[in-house]
C-alpha positions as CSV (number, residue, x, y, z in Angstrom):
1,X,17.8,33.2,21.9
2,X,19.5,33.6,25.2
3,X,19.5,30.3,27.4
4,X,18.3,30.6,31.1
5,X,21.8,30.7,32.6
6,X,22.5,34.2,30.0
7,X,19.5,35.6,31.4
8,X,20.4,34.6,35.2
9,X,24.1,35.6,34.7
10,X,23.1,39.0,33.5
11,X,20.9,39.7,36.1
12,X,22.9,37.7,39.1
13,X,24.2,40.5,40.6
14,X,20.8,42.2,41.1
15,X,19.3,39.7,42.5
16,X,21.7,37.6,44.5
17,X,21.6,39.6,47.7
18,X,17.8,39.4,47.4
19,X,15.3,37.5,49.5
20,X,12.4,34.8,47.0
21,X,9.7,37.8,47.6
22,X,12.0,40.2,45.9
23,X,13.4,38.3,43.2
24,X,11.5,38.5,40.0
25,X,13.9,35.9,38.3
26,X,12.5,33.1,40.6
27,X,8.6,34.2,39.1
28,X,9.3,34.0,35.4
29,X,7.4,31.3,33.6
30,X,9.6,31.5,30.7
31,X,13.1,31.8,32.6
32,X,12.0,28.4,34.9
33,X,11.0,26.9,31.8
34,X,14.2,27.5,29.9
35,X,15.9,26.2,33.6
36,X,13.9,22.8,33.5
37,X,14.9,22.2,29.5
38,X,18.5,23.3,29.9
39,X,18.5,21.1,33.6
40,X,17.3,18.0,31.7
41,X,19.5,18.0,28.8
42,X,22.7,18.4,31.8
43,X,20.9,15.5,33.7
44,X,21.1,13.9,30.8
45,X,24.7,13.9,29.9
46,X,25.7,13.6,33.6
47,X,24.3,10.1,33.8
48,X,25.7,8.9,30.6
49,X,29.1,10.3,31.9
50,X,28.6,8.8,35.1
51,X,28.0,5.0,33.4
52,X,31.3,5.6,31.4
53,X,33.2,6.6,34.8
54,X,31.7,3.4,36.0
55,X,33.7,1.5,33.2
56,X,37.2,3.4,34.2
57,X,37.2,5.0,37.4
58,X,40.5,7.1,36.0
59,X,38.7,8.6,33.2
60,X,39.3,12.8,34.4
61,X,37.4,14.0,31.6
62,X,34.3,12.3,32.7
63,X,35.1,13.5,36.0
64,X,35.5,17.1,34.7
65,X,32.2,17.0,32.5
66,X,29.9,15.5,35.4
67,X,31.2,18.4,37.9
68,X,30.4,21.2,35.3
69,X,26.8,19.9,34.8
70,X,26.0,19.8,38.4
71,X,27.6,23.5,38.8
72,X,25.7,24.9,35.9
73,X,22.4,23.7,37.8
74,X,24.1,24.9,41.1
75,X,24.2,28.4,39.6
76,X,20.7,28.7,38.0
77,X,19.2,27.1,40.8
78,X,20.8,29.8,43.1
79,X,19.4,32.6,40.7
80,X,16.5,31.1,40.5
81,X,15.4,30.0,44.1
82,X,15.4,26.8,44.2
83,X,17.1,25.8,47.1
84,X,16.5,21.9,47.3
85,X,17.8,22.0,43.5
86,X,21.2,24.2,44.5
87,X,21.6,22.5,48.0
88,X,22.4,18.7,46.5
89,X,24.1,20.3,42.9
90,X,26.6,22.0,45.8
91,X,27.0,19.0,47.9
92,X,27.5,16.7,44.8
93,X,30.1,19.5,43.6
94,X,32.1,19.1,46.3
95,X,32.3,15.8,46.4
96,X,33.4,15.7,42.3
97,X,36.0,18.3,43.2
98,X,37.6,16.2,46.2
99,X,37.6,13.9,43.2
100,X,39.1,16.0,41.0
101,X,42.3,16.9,42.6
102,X,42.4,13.4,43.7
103,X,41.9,13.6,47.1
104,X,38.5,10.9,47.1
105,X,38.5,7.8,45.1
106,X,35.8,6.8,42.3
107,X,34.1,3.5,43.9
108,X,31.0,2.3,42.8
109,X,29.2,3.8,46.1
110,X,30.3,7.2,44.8
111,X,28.9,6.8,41.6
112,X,25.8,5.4,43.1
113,X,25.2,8.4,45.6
114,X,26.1,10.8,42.4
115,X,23.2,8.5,40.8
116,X,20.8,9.3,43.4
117,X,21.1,12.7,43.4
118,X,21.0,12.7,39.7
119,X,17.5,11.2,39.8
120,X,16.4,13.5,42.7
121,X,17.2,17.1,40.2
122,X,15.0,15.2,38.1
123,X,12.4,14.5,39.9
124,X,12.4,17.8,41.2
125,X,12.3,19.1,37.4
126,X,9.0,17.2,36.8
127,X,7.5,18.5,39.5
128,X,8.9,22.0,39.0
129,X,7.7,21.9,35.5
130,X,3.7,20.0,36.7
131,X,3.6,23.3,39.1
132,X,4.5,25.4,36.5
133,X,2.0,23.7,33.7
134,X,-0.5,23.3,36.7
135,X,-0.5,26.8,38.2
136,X,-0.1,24.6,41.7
137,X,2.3,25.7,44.3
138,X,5.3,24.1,44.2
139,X,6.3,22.3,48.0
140,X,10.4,21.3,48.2
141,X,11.0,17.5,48.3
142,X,13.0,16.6,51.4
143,X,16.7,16.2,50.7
144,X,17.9,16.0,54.4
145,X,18.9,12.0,54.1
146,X,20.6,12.7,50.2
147,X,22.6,15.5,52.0
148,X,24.3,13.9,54.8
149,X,24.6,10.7,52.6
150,X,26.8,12.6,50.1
151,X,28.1,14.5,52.4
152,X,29.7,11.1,54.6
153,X,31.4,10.1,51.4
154,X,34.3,13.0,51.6
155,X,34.9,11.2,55.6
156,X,37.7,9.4,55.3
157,X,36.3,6.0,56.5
158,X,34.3,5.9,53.0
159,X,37.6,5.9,51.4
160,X,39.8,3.2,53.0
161,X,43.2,4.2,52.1
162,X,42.8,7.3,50.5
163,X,44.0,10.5,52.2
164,X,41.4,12.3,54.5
165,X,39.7,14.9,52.6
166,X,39.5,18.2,53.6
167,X,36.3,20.3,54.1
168,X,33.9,19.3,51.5
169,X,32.4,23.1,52.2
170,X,35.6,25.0,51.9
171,X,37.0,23.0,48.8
172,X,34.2,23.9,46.5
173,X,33.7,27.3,47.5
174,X,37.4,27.8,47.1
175,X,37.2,26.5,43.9
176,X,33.6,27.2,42.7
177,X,33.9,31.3,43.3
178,X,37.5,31.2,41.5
179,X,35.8,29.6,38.5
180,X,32.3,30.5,38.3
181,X,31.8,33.1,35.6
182,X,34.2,30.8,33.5
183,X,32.7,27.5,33.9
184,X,29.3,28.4,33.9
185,X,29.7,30.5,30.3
186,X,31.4,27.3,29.1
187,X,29.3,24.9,30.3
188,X,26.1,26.4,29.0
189,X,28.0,27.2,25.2
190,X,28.9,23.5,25.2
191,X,24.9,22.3,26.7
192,X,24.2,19.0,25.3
193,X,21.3,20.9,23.0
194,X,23.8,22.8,20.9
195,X,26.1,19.5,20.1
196,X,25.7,16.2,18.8
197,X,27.2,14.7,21.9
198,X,27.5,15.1,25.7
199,X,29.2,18.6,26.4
200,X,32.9,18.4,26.7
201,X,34.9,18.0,29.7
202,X,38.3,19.9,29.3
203,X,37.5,23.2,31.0
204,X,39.0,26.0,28.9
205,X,37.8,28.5,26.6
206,X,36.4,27.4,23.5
207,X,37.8,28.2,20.0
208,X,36.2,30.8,17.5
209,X,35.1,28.1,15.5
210,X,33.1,25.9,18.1
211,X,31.6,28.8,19.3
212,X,30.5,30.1,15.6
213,X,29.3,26.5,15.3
214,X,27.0,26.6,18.8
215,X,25.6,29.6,17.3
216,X,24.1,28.0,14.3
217,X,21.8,25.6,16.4
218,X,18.7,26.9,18.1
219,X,16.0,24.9,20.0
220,X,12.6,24.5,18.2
221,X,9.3,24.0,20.1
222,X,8.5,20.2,19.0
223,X,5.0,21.4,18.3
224,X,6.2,24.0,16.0
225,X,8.2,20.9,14.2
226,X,5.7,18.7,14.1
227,X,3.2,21.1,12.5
228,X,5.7,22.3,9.6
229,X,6.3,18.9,8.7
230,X,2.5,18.2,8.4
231,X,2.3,21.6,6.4
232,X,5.0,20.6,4.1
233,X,3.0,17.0,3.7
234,X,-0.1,19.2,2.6
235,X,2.0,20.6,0.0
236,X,3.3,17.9,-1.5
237,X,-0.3,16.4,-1.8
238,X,-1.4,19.9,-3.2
239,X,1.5,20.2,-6.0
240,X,0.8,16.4,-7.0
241,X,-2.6,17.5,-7.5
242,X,-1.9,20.3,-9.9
243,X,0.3,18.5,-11.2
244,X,-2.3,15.4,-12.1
245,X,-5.0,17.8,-12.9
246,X,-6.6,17.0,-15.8
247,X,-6.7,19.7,-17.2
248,X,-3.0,20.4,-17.6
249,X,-2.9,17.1,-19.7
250,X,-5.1,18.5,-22.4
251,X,-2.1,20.2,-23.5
252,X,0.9,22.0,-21.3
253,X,3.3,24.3,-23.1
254,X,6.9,23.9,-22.7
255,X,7.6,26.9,-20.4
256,X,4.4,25.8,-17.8
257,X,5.6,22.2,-17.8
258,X,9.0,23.6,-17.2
259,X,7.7,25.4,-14.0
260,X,5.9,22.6,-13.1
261,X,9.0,20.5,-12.8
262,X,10.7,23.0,-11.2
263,X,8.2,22.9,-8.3
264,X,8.2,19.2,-7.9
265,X,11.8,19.4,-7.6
266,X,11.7,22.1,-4.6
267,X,8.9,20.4,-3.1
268,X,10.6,17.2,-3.3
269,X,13.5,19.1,-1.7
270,X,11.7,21.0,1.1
271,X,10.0,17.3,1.9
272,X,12.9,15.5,2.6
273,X,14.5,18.6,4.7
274,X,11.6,19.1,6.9
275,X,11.5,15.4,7.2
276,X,15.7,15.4,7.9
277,X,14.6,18.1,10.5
278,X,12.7,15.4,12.9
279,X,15.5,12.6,12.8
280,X,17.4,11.8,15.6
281,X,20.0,9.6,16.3
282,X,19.0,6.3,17.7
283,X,21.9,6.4,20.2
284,X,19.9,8.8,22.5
285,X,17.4,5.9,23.1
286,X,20.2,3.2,23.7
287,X,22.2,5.3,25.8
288,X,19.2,5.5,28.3
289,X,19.6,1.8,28.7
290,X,23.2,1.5,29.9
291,X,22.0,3.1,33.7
292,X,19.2,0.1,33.4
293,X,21.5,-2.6,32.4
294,X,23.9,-1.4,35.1
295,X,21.2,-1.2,38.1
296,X,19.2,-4.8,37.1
297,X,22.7,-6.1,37.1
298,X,23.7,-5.5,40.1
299,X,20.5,-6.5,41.8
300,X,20.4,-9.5,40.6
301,X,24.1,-10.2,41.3
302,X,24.8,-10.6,37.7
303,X,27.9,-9.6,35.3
304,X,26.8,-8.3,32.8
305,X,28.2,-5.6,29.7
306,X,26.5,-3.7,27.6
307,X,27.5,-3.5,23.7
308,X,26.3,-0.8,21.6
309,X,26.5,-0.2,17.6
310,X,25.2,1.6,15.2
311,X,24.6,4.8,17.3
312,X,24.8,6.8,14.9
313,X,21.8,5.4,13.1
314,X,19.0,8.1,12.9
315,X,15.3,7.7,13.6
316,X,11.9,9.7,13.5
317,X,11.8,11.4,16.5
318,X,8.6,9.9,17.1
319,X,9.5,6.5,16.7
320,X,12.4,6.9,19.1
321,X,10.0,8.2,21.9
322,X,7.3,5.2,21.5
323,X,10.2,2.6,21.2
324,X,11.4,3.6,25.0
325,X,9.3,1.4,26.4
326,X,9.8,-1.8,24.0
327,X,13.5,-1.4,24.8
328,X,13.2,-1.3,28.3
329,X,11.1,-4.4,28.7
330,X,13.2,-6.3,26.2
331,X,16.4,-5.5,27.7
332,X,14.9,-6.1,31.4
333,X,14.1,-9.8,30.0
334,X,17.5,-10.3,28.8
335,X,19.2,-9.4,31.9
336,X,16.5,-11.0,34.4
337,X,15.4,-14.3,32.0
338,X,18.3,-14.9,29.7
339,X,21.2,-14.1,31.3
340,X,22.4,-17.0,33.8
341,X,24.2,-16.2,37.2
342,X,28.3,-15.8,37.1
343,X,28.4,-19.4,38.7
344,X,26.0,-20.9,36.1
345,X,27.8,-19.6,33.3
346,X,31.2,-20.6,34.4
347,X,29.7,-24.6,34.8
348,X,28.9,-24.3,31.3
349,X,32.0,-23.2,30.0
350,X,31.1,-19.5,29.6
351,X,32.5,-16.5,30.6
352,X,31.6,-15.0,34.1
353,X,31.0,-11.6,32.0
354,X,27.5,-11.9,30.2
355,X,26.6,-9.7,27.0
356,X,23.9,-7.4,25.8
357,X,24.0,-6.1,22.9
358,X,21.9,-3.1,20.9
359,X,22.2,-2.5,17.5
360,X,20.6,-0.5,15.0
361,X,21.6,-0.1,10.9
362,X,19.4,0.4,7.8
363,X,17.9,-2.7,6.0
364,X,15.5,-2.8,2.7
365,X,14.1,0.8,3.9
366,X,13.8,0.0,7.4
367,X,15.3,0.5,10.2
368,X,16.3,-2.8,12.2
369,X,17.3,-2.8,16.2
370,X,18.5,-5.8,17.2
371,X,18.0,-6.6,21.0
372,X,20.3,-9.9,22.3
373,X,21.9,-11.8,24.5
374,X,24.2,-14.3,25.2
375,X,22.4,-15.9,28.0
376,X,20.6,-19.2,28.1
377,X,18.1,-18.9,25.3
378,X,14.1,-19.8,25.2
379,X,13.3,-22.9,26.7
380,X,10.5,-24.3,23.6
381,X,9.2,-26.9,25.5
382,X,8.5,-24.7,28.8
383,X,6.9,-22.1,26.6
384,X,4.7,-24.8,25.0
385,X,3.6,-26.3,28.0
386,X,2.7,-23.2,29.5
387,X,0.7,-22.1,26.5
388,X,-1.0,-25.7,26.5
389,X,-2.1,-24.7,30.4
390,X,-3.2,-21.4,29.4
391,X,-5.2,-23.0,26.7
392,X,-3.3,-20.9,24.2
393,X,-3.0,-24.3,22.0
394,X,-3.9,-27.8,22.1
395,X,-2.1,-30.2,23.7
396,X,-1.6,-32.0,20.0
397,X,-0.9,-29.5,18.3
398,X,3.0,-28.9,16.6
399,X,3.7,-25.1,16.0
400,X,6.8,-24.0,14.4
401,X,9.7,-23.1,16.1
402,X,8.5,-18.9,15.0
403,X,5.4,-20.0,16.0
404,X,6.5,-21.2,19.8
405,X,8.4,-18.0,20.2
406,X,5.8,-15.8,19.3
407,X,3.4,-17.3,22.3
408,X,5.4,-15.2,24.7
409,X,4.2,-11.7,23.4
410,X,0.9,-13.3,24.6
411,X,-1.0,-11.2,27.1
412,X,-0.2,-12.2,31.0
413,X,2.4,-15.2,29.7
414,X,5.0,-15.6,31.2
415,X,7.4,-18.9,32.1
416,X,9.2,-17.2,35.3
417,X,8.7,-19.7,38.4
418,X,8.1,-16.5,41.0
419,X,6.9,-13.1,40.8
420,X,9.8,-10.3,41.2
421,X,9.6,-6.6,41.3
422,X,11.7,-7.1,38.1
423,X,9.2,-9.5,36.3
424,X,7.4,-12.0,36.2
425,X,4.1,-10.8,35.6
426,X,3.9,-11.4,31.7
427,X,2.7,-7.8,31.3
428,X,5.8,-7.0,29.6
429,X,6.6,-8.6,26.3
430,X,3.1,-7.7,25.1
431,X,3.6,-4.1,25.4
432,X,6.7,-4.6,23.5
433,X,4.5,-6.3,20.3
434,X,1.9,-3.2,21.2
435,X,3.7,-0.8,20.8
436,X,6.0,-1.8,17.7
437,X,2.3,-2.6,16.1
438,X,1.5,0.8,16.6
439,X,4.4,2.1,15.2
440,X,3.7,0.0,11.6
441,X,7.1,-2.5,12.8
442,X,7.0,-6.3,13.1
443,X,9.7,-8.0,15.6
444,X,11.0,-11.0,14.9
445,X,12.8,-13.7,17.5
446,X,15.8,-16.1,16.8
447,X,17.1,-18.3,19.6
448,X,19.4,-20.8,20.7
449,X,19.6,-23.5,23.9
450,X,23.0,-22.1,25.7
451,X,23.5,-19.0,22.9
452,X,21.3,-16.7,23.4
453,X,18.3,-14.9,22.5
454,X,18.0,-12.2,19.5
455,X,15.1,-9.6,19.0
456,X,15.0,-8.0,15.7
457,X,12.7,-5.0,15.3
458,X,11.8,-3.8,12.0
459,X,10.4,-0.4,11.6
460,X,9.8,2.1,9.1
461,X,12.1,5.1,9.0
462,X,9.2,7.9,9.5
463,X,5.6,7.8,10.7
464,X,4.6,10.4,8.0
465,X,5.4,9.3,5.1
466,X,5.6,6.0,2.7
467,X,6.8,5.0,-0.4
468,X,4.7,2.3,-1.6
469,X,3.2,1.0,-4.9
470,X,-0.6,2.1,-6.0
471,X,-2.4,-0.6,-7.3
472,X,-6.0,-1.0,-8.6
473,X,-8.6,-3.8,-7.5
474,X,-11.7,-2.6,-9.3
475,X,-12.6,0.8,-9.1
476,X,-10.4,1.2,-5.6
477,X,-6.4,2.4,-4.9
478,X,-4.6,0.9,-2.4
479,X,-0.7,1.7,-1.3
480,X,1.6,-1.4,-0.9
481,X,4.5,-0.7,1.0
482,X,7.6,-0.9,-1.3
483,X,9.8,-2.7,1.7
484,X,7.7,-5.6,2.5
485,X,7.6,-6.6,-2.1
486,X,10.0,-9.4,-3.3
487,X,8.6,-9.0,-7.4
488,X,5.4,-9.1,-9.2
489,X,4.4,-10.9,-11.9
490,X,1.5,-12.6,-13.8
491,X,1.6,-16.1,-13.3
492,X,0.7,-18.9,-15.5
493,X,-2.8,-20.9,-15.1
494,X,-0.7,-24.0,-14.1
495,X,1.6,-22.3,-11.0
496,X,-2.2,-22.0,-9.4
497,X,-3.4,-25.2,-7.2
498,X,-6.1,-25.5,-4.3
499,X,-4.6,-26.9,-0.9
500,X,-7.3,-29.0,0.8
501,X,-9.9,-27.8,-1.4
502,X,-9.7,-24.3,0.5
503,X,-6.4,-22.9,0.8
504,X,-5.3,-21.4,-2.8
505,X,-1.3,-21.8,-3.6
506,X,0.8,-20.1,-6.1
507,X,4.1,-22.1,-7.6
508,X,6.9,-19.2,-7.5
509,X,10.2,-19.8,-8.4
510,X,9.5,-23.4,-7.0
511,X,7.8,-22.3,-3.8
512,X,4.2,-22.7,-3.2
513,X,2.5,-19.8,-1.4
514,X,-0.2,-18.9,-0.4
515,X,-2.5,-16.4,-2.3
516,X,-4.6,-13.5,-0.7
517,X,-7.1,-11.9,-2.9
518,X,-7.5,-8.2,-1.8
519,X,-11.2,-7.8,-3.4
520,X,-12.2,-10.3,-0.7
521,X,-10.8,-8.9,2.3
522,X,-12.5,-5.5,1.4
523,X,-15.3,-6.6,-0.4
524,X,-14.8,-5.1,-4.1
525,X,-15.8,-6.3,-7.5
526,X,-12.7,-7.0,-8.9
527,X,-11.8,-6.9,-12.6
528,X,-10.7,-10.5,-12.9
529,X,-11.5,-13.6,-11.0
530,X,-8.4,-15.7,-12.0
531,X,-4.9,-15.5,-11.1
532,X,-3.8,-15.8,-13.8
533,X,-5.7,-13.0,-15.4
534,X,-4.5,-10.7,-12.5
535,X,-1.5,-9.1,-11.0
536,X,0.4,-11.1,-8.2
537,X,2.5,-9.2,-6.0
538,X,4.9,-11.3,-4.0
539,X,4.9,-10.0,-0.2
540,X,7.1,-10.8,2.9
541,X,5.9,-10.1,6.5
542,X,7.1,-11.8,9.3
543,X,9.7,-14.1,7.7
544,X,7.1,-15.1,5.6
545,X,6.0,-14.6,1.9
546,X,2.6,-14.9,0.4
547,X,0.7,-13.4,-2.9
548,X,-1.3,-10.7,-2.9
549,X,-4.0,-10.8,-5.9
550,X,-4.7,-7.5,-7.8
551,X,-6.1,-6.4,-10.7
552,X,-2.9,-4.0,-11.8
553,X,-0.4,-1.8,-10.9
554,X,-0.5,2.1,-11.4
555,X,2.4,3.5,-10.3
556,X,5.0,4.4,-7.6
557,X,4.5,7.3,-5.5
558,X,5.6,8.5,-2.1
559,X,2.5,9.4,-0.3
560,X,1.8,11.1,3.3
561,X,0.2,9.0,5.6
562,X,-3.0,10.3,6.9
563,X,-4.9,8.6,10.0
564,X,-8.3,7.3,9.2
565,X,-9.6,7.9,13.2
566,X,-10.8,5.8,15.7
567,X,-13.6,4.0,14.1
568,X,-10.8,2.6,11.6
569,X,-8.1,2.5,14.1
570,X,-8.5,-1.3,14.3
571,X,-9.4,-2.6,11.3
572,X,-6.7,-5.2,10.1
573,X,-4.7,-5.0,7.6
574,X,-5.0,-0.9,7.0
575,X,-1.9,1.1,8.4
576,X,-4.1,4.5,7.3
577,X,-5.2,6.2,4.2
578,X,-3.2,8.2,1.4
579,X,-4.3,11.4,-0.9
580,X,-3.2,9.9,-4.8
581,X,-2.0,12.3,-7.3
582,X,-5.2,12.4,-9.2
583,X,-7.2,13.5,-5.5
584,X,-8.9,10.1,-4.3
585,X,-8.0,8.6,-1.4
586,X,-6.4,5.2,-1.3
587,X,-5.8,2.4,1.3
588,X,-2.5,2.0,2.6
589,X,-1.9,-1.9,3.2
590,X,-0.7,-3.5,6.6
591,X,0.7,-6.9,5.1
592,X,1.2,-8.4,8.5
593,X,-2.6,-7.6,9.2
594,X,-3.8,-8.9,5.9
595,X,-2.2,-12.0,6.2
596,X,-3.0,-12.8,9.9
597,X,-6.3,-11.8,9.1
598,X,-6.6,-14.2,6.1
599,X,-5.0,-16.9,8.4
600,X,-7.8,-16.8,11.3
601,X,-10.7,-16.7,8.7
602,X,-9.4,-19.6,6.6
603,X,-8.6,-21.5,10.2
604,X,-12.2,-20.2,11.8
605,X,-13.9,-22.0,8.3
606,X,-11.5,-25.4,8.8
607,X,-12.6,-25.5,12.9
608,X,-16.1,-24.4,11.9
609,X,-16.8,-28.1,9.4
């Protein structure tokens, strides 16, 4: 499929010496919508190479790579019309090519101006692709200021002690007309779409071999994605069902059972490759946070670094689009909460230099992004008393350390002494519980006076599907997430006690916790009444265990998560439903709701007396 700078290189010559009336390029839907896609993914890999040239203001590659993306957008803008678009990717050109030949030194105002215009081509994307989408005429945003700003950095007096640059017009026409054909070609073979990384910066033609290797990748409409994996989930539900059919147990012969096997083996195949087929490396997300670290920083006259590990870690697709916003807010709070000021830090015997540091890696199924700091830590005591004035607890009561650092993903709390266009506002750690909520994850925070704070978000690998236990309570099948059980077991009549004469206990390997019954939470007539005649399944959620009560266990199956719709959206301790290998539908357990909701009915019963 030819990318919009093929289709505007092959037809460049016919349409260069045109007016925007006579140009058909600059009136093709498809053609500006493969220009806004292929402008993004340069956008995108211009900022991350700008934050590295940030780091080392000698790094040529960098410098090479950022100059190619704005020239690519130069030349389909040109092709395409969009003057405001080619105007600043020309301007910014020249100014990377002073750079280049090392007549203009990198400073941190260059790479800010380069930042700025970075964010104007995308804001003139979104609203190129809204009038596309929208049918509405499309109205250039001014650019006059952005202009003569980038063009003042190639004076000399922005550049104390560098040599006088020449004519920032004449230097990248020299150079952009003797490489054109050649660096666009390359740049668009080696687009950020068609690589795992940002697109290389040693100009050059590629080898055979890269170029065989481009080929093999082509972009897929997310839609189309989305609704092959949901196809494929159908299937799998449709070949467990033949394969359950009861009629096939009367009696298979050999060869049928043979096929049968065969089929569960592809389908099993074709699951995990469509599933394979929506993963994306985490490192996209985390990346996106080194521009915010970088600009909160240096507003708030702060030092601070950004680590990152475990890039490499990949994610539903999905999940990685929904956890933008957690991310943001929780590195925001590091840098304007935790992190003290270069002065405050060197009083207390710490370096001037804070840390951040995000990092992702596989755990018991899940996927865990850790989130800290090494910054002050939580003040308790200040987050209690504010709670206490909130009425958010009693002024006698003594919550847990877990229990005192959960009170700050409390609606509109927050412990910051003034209001900042940073934060402030305590709107921003609850959209971080929220949202991981949403996304079936729990988050967990350890902290320290003088360390640091640590968020730990634990989430499942996909959205779509689940590998979980089937159990029976009654005549009803529920699905128990296989990450969040420790063991099962049946205990003994003894291990079973009452706490207060309400709270039932279970005695496990010389722990006493606390025992749900599932028939109660969803009203079913179980098969047994005691414990000890039932099936105890020993559950962590939120750093803490309990026992969930059933009446046995059936099996272990991966199952497609289906949503139950709005009127069940909310119901706690159901994540969604599941279609079983014998066609009924079963439950699929949220642990964290069922035991939160077990907590506030056996605390609403102890207030009520």
């Amino acid at each position: 499929m030819p990318t919009a700078s093929e289709k505007t290189e092959t037809a460049g010559a016919e349409t260069s010496a045109g007016s925007a009336s006579l140009n058909p390029l600059a009136a093709d839907p498809e053609l500006l919508g493969d220009f806004i896609l292929e402008s993004k993914e340069h956008l995108t890999s211009i900022e991350l190479q700008l934050l590295m040239l940030d780091q080392d203001a000698a790094n040529a590659e960098a410098i090479h790579a950022i100059f190619r993306g704005f020239h690519t957008i130069k030349g389909m803008a040109g092709f395409l019309d969009q003057d405001a678009v080619r105007d600043v990717a020309h301007e910014v050109e020249t100014i990377l090519d002073l750079a280049r030949n090392g007549q203009l030194a990198i400073t941190p105002a260059v790479i800010d101006r380069i930042l700025e215009s970075k964010d104007y081509l995308a804001r003139c994307m979104a609203e190129l692709e809204f009038s596309l989408l929208n049918g509405t005429p499309l109205s250039p945003s001014r650019n006059a200021a952005l202009l003569a700003a980038i063009r003042s950095l190639s004076v000399p007096e922005a550049n104390v002690g560098e040599t006088a640059a020449p004519s920032g017009t004449a230097a990248s026409t020299t150079a952009g007309l003797a490489e054109l054909a050649r660096e666009l070609s390359a740049a668009i073979t080696d687009s950020p779409a068609e690589s795992n990384g940002p697109a290389e910066s040693v100009e050059g033609p590629r080898s055979g071999a890269a170029r065989t290797a481009g080929a093999r990748s082509i972009k897929v409409d997310t839609n189309k994605l989305d609704y092959l994996v949901d196809m494929v989930g159908e299937m799998v539900i449709a070949q467990s069902l033949v394969q359950h059919d009861p009629d096939l147990a009367i009696g298979v012969k050999p060869r049928l059972g043979r096929n049968l096997s065969q089929l569960a083996r592809i389908t099993d195949e074709v699951q995990r490759t469509a599933m394979s087929m929506r993963m994306i490396p985490v490192g996209q997300l985390f990346q996106k946070t080194s521009r915010l670290v970088r600009d909160l920083s240096r507003k708030a006259a702060k030092q601070v670094e950004l680590e990152l590990f475990g890039e490499e870690t990949e994610l539903d697709r999905n999940i990685v689009e929904d956890l933008a916003d957690p991310l943001m807010h929780m590195v925001r709070n590091s840098v304007d909460h935790g992190i003290e000021t270069p002065q405050e830090r060197t009083r207390n015997g710490k370096p001037a230099s804070a840390r951040v540091t995000l990092r992702a890696g596989h755990q018991a199924g899940q996927i865990v992004i850790q989130v800290s700091d090494d910054g002050r830590g939580l003040n308790q005591a200040k987050i209690l008393r504010k709670a206490v004035e909130k009425g958010l607890v009693s002024a006698d009561a003594q919550p847990t350390e877990a229990e005192v650092f959960n009170l700050i993903f409390h609606p509109g709390f927050s412990t910051a002494d003034r209001v900042t266009d940073v934060s402030g506002r305590g709107v921003g750690m609850d959209v971080v519980r929220k949202h991981v909520q949403k996304l079936r994850g729990r988050i967990d925070v350890i902290s320290r006076p003088g360390e640091g704070t640590t968020f730990l978000l634990k989430l499942p690998l996909t959205l779509a599907i689940i590998d979980g236990l089937v159990v029976g309570v009654g005549g009803q099948r529920y699905v128990v997430p296989i990450y969040a059980v420790r063991e099962m077991l049946k205990p003994p009549e003894a291990s079973i006690s009452t706490l207060q004469g309400r709270q039932e206990m279970a005695l496990i390997r010389g722990s006493l916790l606390p025992l749900v019954r599932l028939h109660e939470r969803f009203g079913v007539k179980p098969r047994f009444e005691n414990p000890w005649d039932s099936l105890l399944i020993v559950s962590e959620t939120g750093g803490r265990q309990f026992c969930l009560m059933v009446d046995e266990l059936i099996g272990k199956q991966e199952v497609v998560i289906k949503s139950l719709g709005e009127t069940m959206a909310n119901v706690a301790g159901v994540a969604g439903g599941a279609i079983l290998g014998d066609g009924r539908v079963g439950l699929i357990l949220d642990l964290e709701g069922l035991f939160g909701a077990r907590n506030s009915a056996t605390n609403s019963a102890t207030n009520s007396e």
